[in-house]
C-alpha positions as CSV (number, residue, x, y, z in Angstrom):
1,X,20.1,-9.3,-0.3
2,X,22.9,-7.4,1.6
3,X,22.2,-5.3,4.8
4,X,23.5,-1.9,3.4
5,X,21.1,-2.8,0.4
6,X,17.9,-3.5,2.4
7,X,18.4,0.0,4.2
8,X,18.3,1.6,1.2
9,X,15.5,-0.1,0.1
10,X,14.1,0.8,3.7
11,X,14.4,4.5,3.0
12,X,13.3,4.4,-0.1
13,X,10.0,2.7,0.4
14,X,9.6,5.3,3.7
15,X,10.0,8.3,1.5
16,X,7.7,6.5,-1.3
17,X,5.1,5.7,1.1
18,X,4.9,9.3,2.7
19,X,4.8,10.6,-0.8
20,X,2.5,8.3,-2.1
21,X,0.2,9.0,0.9
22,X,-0.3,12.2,-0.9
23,X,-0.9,12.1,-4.0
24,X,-4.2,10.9,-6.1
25,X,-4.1,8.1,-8.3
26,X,-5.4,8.9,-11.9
27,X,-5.9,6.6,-15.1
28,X,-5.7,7.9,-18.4
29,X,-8.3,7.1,-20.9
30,X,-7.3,4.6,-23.7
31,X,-4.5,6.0,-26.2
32,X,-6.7,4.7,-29.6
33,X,-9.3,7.6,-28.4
34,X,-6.2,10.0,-27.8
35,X,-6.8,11.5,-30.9
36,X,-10.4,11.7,-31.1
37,X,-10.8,12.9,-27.2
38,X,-7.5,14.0,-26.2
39,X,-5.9,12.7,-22.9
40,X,-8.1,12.6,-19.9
41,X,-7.1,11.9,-16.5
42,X,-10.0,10.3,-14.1
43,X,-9.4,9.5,-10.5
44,X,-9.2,6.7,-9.2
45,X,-10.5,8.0,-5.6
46,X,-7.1,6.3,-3.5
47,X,-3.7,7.6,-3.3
48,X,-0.7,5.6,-4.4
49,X,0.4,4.8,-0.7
50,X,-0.5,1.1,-1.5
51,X,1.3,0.7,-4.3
52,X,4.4,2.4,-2.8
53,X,3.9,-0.4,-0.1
54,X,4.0,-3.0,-2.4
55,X,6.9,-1.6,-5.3
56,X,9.2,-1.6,-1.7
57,X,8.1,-5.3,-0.7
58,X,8.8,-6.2,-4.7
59,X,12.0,-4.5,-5.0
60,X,13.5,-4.7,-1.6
61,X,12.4,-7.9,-0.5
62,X,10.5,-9.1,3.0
63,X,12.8,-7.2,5.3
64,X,13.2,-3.8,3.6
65,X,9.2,-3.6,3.1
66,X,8.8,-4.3,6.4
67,X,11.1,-2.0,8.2
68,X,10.0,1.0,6.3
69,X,6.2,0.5,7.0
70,X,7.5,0.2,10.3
71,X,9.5,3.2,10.2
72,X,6.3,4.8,8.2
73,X,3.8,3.5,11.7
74,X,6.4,5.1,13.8
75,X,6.5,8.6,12.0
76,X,3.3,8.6,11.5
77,X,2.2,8.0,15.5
78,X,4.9,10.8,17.1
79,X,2.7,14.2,17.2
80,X,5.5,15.9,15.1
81,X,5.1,14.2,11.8
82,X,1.5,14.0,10.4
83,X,2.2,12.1,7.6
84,X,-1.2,9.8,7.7
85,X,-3.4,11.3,5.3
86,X,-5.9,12.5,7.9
87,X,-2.8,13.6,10.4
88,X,-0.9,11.7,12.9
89,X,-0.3,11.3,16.5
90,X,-1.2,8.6,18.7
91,X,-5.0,9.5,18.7
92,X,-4.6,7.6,15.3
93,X,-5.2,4.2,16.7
94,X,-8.7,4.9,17.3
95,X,-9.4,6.1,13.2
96,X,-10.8,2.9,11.6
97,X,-8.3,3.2,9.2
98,X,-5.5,2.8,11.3
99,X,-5.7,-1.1,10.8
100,X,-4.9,-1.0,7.1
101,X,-1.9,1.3,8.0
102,X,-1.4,-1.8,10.6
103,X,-1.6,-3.7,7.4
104,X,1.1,-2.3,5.8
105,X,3.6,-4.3,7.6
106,X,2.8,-7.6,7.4
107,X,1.5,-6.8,3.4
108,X,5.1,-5.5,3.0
109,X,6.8,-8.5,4.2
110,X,4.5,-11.1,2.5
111,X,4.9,-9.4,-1.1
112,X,8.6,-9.3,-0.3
113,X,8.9,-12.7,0.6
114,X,6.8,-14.1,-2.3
115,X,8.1,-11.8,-5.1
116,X,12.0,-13.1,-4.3
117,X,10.9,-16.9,-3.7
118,X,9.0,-17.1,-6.8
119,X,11.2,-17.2,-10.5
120,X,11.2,-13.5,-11.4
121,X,8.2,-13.2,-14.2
122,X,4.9,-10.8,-14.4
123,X,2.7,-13.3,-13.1
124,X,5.1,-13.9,-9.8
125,X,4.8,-10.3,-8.7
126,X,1.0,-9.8,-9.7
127,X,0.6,-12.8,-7.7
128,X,2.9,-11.3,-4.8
129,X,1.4,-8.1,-4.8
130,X,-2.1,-9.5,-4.2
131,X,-1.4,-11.7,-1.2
132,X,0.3,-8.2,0.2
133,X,-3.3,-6.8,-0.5
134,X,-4.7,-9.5,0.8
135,X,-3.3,-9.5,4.0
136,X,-3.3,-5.4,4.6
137,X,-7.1,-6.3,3.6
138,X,-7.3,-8.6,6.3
139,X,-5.5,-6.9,9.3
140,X,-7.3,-3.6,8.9
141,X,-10.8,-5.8,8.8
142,X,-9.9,-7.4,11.8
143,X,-8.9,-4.1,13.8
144,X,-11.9,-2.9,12.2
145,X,-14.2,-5.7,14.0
146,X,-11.6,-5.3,17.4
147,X,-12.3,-1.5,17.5
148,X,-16.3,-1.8,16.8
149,X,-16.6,-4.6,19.3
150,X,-14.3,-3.1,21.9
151,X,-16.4,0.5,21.3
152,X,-13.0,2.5,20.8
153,X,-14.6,4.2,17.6
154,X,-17.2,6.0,19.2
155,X,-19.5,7.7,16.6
156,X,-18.5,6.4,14.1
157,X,-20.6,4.1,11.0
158,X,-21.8,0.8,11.5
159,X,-19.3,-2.1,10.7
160,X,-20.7,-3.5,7.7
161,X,-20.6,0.3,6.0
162,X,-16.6,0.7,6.9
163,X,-16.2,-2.5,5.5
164,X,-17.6,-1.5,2.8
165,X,-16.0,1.5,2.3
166,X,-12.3,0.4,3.2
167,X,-11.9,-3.0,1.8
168,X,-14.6,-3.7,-1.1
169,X,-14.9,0.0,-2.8
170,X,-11.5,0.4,-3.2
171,X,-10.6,-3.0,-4.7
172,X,-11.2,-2.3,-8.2
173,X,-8.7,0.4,-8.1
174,X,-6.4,-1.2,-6.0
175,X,-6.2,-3.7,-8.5
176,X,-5.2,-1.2,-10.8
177,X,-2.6,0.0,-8.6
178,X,-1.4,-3.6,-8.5
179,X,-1.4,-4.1,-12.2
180,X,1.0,-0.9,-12.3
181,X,3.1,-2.1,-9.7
182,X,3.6,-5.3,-11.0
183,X,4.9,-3.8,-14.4
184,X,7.4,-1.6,-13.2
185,X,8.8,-3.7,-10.4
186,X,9.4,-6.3,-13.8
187,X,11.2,-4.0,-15.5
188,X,13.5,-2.1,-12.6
189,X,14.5,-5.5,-11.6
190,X,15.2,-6.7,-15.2
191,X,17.0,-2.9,-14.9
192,X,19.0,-3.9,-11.8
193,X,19.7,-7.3,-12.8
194,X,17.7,-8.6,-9.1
C-alpha cells in the first residue's frame, strides 16, 4: 500500500478508535421475532474501540493500524486529551487497563499483517481479527501480572478477578465485535477493490 494511503488509513483508524471508545455496543434481537417483539437493542457491556482497532488493521494494513494506535496511546497520555474511557494523562499507566490499550498496537499490526497476507475471503479476516484479539488479550495480561507483581496498582482487586474481568468476561462479545468487523471489512474491500 502507498504512504499517502496508509496515512489516511492512520487518521482514520485514530478518529475511529476515539469514537469508538465512546460509544456502547448493542445487538439487536433476531429479525424473524421483529414482528412479533419489535426491535430491541441489548448491550453488549464494551464499546466498539476494539473493533475500530481491528476494521483499521483490516483495511489499512500492519503499518496504518499501528501508527494510529500509536497516535491513539500518545493522545490519550498528554493531560490535554482524555480520550481513554476513564480519562487520560500519564497517571494512566498505573489503570490495569492501560495494558490492553498497550495492546492495541501490536493487535493492530498483527491483524494488518495477517488480513493482507492471507487471499482476501471471510474466513482470512475472522481469522486475522482474532490473532489481533489474541495478542491485545495477551499484552494487557502480562502488564496486568507486571503491575500486580511490581505493586503499581495499589488498591486495586486481586489478579485472578481483573483477569477475569478484562480478558474472559468480555470475550463473548468481543467475538461479536469480531464477527461484525470481519463482514464489513469484506465488503469495503470488495468496495475498494483492495
Amino acid at each position: 500500500m502507498f504512504a499517502p494511503t496508509e496515512l489516511l488509513w492512520a487518521l482514520i483508524g485514530l478518529l475511529l478508535t476515539i469514537g469508538g471508545t465512546f460509544l456502547e455496543a448493542y445487538i439487536t434481537n433476531v429479525p424473524w421475532n421483529w414482528t412479533q417483539q419489535g426491535v430491541q437493542a441489548q448491550s453488549l457491556g464494551i464499546t466498539y474501540q476494539i473493533g475500530a482497532v481491528l476494521l483499521v488493521g483490516c483495511m489499512g494494513g500492519k503499518n496504518a493500524g499501528a501508527i494510529s494506535q500509536i497516535a491513539y496511546l500518545a493522545l490519550g497520555l498528554t493531560p490535554w486529551f482524555p480520550i481513554f474511557s476513564q480519562g487520560g494523562g500519564i497517571d494512566y499507566l498505573t489503570q490495569p487497563t492501560f495494558g490492553y490499550l498497550l495492546g492495541f498496537i501490536p493487535g493492530a499490526w498483527v491483524c494488518g499483517l495477517l488480513a493482507f497476507k492471507a487471499p482476501q475471503r471471510l474466513e482470512s479476516l475472522a481469522f486475522s481479527c482474532i490473532c489481533g484479539l489474541l495478542v491485545i488479550h495477551i499484552t494487557g495480561l502480562t502488564y496486568l501480572i507486571l503491575t500486580h507483581s511490581l505493586s503499581l496498582g495499589a488498591g486495586s482487586l486481586p489478579l485472578w478477578k481483573e483477569a477475569l474481568m478484562y480478558s474472559v468476561y468480555p470475550v463473548p462479545a468481543q467475538m461479536v465485535i469480531v464477527c461484525a468487523v470481519t463482514v464489513l471489512a469484506f465488503f469495503l474491500r470488495q468496495l475498494m477493490l483492495y
